[in-house]
ChimeraX commands (.cxc) that place a marker at each C-alpha (Angstrom):
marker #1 position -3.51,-25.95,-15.73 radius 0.5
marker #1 position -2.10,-27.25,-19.10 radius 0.5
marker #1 position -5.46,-26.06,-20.96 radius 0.5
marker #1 position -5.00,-22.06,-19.92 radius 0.5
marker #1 position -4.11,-19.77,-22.18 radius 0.5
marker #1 position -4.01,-16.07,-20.78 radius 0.5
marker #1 position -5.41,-13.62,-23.38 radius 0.5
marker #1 position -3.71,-10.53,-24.49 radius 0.5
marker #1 position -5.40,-7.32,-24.10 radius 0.5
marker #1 position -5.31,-5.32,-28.01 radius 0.5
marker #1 position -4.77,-2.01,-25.74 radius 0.5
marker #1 position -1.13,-1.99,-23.98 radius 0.5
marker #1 position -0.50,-0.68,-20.50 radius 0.5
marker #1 position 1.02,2.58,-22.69 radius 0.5
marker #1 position -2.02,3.26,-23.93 radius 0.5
marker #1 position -3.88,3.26,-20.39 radius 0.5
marker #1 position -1.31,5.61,-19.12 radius 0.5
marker #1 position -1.91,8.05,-21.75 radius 0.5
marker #1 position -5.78,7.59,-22.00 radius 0.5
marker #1 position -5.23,8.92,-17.80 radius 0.5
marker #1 position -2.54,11.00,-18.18 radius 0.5
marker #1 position -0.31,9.70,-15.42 radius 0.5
marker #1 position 1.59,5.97,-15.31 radius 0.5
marker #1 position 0.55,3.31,-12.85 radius 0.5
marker #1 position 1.53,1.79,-9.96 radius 0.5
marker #1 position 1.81,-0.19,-6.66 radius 0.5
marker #1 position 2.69,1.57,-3.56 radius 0.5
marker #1 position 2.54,-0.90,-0.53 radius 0.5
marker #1 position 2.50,0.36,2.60 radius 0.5
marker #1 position 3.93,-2.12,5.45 radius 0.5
marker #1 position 4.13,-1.25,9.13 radius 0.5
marker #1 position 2.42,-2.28,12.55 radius 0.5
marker #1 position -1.40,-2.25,13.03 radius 0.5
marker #1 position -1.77,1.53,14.12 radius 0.5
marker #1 position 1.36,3.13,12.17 radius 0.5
marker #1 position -1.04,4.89,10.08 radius 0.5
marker #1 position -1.19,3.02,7.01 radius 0.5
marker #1 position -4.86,2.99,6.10 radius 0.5
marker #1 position -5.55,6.53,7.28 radius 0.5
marker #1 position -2.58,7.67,4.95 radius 0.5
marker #1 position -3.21,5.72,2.21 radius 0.5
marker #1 position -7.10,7.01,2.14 radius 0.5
marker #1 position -5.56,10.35,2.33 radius 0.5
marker #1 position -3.36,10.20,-0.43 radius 0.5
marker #1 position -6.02,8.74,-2.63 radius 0.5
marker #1 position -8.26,11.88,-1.93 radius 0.5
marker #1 position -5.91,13.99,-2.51 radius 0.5
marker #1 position -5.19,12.68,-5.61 radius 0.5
marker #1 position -8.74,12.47,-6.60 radius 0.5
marker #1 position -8.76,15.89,-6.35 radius 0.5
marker #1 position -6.10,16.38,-8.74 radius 0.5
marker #1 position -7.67,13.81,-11.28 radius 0.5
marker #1 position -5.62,11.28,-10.60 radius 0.5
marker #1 position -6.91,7.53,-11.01 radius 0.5
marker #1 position -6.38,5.71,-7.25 radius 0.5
marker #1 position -7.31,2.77,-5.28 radius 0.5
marker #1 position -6.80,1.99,-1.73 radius 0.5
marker #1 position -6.70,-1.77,-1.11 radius 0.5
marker #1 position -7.07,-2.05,2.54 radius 0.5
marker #1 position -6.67,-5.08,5.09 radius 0.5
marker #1 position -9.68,-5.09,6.63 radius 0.5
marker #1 position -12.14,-4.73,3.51 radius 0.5
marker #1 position -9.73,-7.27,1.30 radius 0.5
marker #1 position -10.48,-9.54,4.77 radius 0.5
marker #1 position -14.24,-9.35,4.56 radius 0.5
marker #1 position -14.44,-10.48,0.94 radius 0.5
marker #1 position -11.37,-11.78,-1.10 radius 0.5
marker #1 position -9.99,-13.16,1.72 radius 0.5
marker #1 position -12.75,-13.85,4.68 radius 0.5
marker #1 position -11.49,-17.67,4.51 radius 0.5
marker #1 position -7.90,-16.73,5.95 radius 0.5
marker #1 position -7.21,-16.34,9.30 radius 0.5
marker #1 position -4.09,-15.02,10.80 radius 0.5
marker #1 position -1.60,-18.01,10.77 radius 0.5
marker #1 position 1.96,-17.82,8.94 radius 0.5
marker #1 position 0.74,-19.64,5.76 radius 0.5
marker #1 position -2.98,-17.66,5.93 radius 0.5
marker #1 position -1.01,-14.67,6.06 radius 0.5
marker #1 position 0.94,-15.47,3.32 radius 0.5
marker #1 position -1.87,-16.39,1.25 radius 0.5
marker #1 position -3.26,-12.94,2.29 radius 0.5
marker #1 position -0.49,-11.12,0.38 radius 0.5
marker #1 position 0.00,-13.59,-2.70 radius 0.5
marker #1 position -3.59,-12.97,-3.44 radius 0.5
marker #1 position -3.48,-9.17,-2.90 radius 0.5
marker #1 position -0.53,-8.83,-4.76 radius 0.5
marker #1 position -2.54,-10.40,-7.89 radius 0.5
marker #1 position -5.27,-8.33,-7.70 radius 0.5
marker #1 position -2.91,-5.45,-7.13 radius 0.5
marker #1 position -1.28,-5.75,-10.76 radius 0.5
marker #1 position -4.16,-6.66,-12.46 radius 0.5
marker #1 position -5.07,-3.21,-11.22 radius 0.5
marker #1 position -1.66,-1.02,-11.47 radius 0.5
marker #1 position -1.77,-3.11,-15.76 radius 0.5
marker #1 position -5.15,-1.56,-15.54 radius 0.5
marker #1 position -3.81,2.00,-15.36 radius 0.5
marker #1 position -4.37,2.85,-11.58 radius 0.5
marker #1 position -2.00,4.03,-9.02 radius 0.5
marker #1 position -2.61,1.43,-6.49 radius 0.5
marker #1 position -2.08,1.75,-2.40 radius 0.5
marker #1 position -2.24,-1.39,-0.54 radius 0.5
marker #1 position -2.34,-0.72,3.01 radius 0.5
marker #1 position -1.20,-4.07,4.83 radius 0.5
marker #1 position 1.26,-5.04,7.44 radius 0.5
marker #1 position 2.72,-7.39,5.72 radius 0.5
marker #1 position 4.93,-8.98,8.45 radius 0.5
marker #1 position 7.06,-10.94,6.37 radius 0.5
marker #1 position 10.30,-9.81,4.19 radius 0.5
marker #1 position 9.72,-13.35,2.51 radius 0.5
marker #1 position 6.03,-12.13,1.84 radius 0.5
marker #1 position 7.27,-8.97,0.73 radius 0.5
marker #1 position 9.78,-9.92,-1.98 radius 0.5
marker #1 position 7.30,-11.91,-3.65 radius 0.5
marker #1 position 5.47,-8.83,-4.07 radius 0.5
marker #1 position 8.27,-7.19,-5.46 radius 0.5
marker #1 position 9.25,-10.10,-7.73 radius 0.5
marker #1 position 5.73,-10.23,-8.99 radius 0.5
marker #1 position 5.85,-6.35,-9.71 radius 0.5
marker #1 position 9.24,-6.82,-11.25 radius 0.5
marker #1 position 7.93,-5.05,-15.01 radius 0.5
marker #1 position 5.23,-2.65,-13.23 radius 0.5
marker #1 position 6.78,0.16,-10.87 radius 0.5
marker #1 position 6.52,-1.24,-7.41 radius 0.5
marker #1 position 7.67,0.70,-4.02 radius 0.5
marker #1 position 7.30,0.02,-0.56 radius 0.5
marker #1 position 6.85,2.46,2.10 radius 0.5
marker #1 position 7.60,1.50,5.66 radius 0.5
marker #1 position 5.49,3.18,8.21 radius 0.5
marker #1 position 8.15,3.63,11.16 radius 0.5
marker #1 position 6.10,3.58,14.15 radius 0.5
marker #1 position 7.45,2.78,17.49 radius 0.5
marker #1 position 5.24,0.23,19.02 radius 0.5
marker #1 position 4.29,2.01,22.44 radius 0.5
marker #1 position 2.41,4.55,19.89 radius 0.5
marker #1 position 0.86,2.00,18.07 radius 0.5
marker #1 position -0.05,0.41,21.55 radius 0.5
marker #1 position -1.71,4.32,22.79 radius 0.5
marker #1 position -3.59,4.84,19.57 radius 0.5
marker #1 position -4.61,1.27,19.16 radius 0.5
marker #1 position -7.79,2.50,16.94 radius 0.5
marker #1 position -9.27,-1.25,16.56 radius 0.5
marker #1 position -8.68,-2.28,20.26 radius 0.5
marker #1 position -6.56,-5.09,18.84 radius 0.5
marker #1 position -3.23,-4.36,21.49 radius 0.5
marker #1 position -5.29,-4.28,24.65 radius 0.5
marker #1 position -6.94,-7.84,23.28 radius 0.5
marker #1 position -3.89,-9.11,22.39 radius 0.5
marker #1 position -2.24,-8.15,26.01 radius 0.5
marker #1 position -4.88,-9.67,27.52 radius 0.5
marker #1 position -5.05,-13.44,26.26 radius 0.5
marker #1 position -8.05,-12.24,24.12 radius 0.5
marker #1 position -6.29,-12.70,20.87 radius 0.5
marker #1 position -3.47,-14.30,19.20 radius 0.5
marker #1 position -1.05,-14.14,16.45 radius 0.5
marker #1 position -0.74,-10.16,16.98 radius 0.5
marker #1 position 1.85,-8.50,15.08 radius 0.5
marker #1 position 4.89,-7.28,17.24 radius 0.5
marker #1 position 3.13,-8.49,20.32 radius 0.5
marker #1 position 2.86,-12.44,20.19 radius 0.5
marker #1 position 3.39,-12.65,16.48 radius 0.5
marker #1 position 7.06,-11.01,14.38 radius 0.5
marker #1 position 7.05,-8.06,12.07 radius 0.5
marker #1 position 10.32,-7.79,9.82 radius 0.5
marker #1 position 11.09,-4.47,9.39 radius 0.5
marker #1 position 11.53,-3.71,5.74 radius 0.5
marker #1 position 15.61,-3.74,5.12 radius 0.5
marker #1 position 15.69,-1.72,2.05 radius 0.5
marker #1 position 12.52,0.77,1.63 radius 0.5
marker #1 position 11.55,2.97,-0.84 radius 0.5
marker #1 position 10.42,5.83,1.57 radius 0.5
marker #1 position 9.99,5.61,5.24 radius 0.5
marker #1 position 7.78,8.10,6.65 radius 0.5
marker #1 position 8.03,8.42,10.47 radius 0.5
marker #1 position 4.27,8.51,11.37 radius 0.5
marker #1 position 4.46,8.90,15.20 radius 0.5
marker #1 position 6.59,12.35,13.99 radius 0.5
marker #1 position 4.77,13.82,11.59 radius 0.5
marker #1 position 0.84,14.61,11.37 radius 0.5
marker #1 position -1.44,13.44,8.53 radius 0.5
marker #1 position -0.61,16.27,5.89 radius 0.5
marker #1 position 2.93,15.95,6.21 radius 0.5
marker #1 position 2.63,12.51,5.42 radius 0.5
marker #1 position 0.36,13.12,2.52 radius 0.5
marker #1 position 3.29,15.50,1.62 radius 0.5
marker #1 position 6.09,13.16,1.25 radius 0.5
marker #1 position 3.71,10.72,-0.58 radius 0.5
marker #1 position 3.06,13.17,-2.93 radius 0.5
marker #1 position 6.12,14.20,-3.57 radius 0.5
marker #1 position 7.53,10.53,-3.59 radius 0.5
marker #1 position 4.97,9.96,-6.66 radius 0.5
marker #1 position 6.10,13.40,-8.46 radius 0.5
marker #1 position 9.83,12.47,-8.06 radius 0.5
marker #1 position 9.29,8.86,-9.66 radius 0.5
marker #1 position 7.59,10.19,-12.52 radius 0.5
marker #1 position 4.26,8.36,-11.41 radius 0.5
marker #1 position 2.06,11.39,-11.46 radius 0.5
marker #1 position 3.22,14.72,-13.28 radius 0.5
marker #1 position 2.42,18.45,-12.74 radius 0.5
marker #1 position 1.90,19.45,-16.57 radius 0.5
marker #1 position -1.29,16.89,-16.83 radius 0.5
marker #1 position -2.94,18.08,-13.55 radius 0.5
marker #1 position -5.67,20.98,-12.58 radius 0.5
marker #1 position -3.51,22.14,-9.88 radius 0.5
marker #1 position -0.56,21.83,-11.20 radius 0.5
marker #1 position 0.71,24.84,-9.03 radius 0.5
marker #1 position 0.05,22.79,-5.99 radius 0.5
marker #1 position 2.23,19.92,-7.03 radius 0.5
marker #1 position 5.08,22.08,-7.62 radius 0.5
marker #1 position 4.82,23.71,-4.28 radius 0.5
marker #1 position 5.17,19.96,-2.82 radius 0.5
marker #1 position 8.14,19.17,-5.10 radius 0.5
marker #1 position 10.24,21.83,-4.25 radius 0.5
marker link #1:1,2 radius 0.2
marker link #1:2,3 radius 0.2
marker link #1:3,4 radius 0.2
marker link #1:4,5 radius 0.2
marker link #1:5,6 radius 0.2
marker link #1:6,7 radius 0.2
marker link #1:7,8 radius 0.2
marker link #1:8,9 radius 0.2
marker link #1:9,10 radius 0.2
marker link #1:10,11 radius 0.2
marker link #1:11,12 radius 0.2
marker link #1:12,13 radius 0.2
marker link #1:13,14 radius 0.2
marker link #1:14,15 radius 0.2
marker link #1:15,16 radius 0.2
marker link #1:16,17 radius 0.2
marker link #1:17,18 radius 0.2
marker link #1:18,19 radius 0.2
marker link #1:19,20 radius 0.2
marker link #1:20,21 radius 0.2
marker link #1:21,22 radius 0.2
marker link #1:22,23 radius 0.2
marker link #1:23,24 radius 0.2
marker link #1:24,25 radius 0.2
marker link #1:25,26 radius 0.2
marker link #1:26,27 radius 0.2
marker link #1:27,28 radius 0.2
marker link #1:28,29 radius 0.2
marker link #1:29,30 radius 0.2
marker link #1:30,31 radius 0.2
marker link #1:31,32 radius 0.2
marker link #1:32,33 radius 0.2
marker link #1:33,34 radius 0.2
marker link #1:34,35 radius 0.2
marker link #1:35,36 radius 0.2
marker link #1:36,37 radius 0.2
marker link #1:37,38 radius 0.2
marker link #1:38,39 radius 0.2
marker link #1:39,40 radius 0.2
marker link #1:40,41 radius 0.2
marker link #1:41,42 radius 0.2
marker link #1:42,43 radius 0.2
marker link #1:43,44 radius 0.2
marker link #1:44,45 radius 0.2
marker link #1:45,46 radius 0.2
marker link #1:46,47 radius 0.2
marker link #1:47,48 radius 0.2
marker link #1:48,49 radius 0.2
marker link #1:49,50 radius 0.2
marker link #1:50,51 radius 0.2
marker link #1:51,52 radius 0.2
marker link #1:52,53 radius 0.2
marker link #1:53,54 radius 0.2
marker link #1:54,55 radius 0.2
marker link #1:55,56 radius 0.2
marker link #1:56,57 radius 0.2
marker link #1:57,58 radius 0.2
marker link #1:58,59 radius 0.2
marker link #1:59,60 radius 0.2
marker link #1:60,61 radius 0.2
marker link #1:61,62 radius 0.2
marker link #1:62,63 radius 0.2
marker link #1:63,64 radius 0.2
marker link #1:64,65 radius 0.2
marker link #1:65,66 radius 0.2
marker link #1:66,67 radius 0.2
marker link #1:67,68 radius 0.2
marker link #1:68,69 radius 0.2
marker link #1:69,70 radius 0.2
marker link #1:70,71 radius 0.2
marker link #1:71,72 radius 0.2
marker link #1:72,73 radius 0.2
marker link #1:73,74 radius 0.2
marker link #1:74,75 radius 0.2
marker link #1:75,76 radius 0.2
marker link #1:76,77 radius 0.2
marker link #1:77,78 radius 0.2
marker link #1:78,79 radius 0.2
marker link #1:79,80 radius 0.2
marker link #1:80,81 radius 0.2
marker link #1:81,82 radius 0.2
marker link #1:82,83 radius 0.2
marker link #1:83,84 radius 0.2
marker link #1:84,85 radius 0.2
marker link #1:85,86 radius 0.2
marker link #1:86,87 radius 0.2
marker link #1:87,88 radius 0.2
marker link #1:88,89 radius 0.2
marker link #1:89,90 radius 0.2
marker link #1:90,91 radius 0.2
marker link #1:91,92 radius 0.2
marker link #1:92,93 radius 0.2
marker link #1:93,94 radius 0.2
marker link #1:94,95 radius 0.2
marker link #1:95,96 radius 0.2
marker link #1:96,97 radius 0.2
marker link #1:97,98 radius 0.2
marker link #1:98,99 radius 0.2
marker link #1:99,100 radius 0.2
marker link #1:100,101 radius 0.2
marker link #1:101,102 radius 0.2
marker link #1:102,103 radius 0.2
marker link #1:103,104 radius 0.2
marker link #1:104,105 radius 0.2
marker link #1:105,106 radius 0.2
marker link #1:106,107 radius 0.2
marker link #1:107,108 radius 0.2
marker link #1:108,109 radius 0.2
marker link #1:109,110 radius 0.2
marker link #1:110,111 radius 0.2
marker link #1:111,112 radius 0.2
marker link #1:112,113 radius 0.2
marker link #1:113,114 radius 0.2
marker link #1:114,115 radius 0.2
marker link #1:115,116 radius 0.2
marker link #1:116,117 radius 0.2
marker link #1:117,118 radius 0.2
marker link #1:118,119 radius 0.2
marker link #1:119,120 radius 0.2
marker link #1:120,121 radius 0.2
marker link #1:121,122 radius 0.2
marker link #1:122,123 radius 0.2
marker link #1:123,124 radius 0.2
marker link #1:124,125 radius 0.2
marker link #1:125,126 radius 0.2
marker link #1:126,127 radius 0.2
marker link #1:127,128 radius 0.2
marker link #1:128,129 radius 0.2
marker link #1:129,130 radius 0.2
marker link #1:130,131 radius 0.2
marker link #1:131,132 radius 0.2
marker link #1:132,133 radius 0.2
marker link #1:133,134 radius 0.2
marker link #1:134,135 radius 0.2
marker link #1:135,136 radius 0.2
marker link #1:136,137 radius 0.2
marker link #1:137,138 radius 0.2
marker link #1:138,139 radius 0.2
marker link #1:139,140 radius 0.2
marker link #1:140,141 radius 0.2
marker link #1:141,142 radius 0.2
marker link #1:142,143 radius 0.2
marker link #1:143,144 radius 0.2
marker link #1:144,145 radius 0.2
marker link #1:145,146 radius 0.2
marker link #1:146,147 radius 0.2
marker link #1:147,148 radius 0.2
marker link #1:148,149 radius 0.2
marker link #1:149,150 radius 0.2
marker link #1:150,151 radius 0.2
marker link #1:151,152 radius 0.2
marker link #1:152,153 radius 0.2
marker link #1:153,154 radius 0.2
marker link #1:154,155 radius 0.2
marker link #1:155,156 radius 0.2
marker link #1:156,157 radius 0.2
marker link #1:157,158 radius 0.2
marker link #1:158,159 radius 0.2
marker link #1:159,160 radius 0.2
marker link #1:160,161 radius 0.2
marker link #1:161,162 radius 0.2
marker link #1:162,163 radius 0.2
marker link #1:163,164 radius 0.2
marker link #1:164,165 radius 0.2
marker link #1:165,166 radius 0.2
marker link #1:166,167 radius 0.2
marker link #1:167,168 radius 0.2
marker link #1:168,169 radius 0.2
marker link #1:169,170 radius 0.2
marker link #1:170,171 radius 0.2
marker link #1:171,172 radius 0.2
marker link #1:172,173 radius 0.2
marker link #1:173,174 radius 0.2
marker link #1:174,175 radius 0.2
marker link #1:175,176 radius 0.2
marker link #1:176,177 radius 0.2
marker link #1:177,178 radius 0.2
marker link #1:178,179 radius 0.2
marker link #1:179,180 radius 0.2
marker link #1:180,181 radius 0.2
marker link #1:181,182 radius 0.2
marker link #1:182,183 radius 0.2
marker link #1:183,184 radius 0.2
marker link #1:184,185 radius 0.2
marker link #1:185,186 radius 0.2
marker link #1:186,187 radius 0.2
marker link #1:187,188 radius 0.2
marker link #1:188,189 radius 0.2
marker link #1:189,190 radius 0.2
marker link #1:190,191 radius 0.2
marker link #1:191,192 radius 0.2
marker link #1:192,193 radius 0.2
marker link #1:193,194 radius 0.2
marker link #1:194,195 radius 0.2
marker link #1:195,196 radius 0.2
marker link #1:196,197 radius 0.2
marker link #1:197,198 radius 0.2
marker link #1:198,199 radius 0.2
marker link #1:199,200 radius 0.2
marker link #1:200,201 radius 0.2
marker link #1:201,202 radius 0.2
marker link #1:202,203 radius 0.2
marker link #1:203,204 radius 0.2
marker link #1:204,205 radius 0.2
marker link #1:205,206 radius 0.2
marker link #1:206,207 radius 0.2
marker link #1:207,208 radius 0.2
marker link #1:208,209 radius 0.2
marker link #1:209,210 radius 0.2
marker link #1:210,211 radius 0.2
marker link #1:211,212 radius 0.2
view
């Protein structure tokens, strides 16, 4: 470690954002497996590609079958998860993008790392309120009936704790709302924090709609 010497870039973060026309940033989306988080965070990101807007999703299960395919789900693997992510994350949001990382996230510990890591790139986390008998009826991976059954362990808010998120950016109540709404408040959320902007995009008109 004593012989590393990170190298500056010769363009700034400033530059980025005005080579794309909008700022970057890391929106992390925390809640229980089924609250929505993936779906919504793909959703926003098309709807933004639409509008010209640079995206990523970072998404558990694809982060899980390359960065991180030597974790499993233990406290410490779990924290590992997020450390890592979160690196990759702002190498990304430096990079210019508006980045969505779509992970439960269980712990507040885990999450405040996050946002101390983000502390000089705009950072917000959204907290996908969910009740857990909703989660439990859409279970879309199978993973509550499993877990109910013996079949697995370490299940968030079944055998394993999920710390809801004290102070939140947004919370977006996704077992009261359908998909669009959702997309919605996102979108507005990003037009209200200055992270996108309705005088550099195509459909412009459509953003203001949203906003007001």
């Amino acid at each position: 470690m004593h012989n590393i010497f990170p190298s500056p870039s010769s363009v700034s973060t400033a530059d980025r954002h005005l080579l794309n026309g909008h700022s970057g940033g890391l929106l992390w989306f925390t809640g229980l497996s089924g609250s929505g988080k993936s779906t919504l965070a793909h959703a926003v990101e098309e709807k933004l590609h639409s509008l010209c807007v640079r995206s990523y999703v970072l998404d558990g299960d694809n982060i899980r079958t390359g960065l991180n395919k030597d974790l499993g789900l233990s406290p410490d693997d779990r924290k590992e998860n997020i450390r890592r992510i979160a690196e990759v994350a702002k190498l990304m949001v430096d990079a210019g993008l508006l980045v969505f990382a779509a992970f439960i996230a269980p712990y507040r510990q885990s999450r405040e790392y996050v946002r101390t890591l983000m502390t000089n790139w705009p950072y917000y986390e959204i907290y996908l309120k969910c009740s857990i008998e909703e989660c439990e009826k859409r279970d879309p991976k199978g993973l509550y009936k499993k877990a109910l059954t013996g079949e697995i362990t370490n299940m968030t808010g079944i055998s394993a704790p999920y710390e809801e998120p004290e102070h939140p950016s947004l919370i977006i109540e996704t077992d009261k709302l359908d998909l669009q709404q959702c997309v919605d408040k996102v979108i507005k959320f990003l037009l209200k924090q200055d992270l996108i902007s309705t005088e550099f995009q195509p459909e412009f008109d459509t953003l203001r709609k949203i906003k007001s």
